[in-house]
C-alpha positions, 0 to 999 in steps of 0.5 A, a space after each residue: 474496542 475504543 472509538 478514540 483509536 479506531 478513529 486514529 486507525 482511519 486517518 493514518 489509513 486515509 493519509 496513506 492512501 492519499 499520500 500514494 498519489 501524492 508522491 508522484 507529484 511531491 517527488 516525480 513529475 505527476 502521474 507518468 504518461 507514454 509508452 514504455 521503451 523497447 527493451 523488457 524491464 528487468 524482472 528483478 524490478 517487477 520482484 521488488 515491487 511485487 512481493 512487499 505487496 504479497 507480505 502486506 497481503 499477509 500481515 492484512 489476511 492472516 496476521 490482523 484477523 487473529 489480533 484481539 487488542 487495537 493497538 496490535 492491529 493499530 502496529 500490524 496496519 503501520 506494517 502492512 501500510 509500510 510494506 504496500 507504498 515501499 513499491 511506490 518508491 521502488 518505482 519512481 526512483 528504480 523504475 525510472 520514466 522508461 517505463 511510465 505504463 509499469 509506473 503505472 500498474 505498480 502504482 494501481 497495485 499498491 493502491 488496490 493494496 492499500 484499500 484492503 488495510 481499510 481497518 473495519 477490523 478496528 472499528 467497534 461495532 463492526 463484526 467482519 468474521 469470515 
């Protein structure tokens, strides 16, 4: 494995993470605050920002472990970046300020989402074997 792209891995990571704050203020008002309305969300809307998470959850614990070259693992983590900020967006234009507490755990998700793609797996010299 080569240190070059290992590095490139990290920052498209690093920049993903950091982009997933970064659209609540770039594309919304920041963070959303208060309480949610009265009436449920629709569980449509909780189906379209889960389950991108779940695939994403996939592609990092079944799909990556089982690649040998970096830049099938470099692909598989655009992929499953890809699929862990979708929900991001589905939340701040779908969702909508009614209801900022839902905003909030869609967000928390695709972060705790995010943070799994960190590519050990990539890094030369790092054996992460389960």
């Amino acid at each position: 494995m080569q240190k070059q792209q290992a590095f490139v891995m990290w920052i498209i990571w690093f920049v993903f993470l950091q982009s997933a704050f970064a659209y609540h203020f770039v594309l919304g008002d920041g963070f959303p605050s208060g309480e949610n309305v009265a009436e449920p969300m629709a569980s449509w809307l909780w189906g379209l920002c889960v389950v991108p998470i779940v695939l994403a959850t996939a592609v990092r614990w079944w799909v990556i472990p089982k690649l040998k070259q970096q830049s099938q693992m470099l692909i598989a983590l655009i992929v499953g970046l890809a699929l862990t900020e979708a929900p991001i967006f589905f939340e701040l234009f779908l969702i909508g300020s009614e209801y900022p507490q839902n905003q909030i755990v869609v967000l928390m998700l695709s972060v705790f989402s995010l943070i799994q793609f960190a590519p050990i797996y990539g890094t030369p010299g790092v054996r992460a074997e389960t």
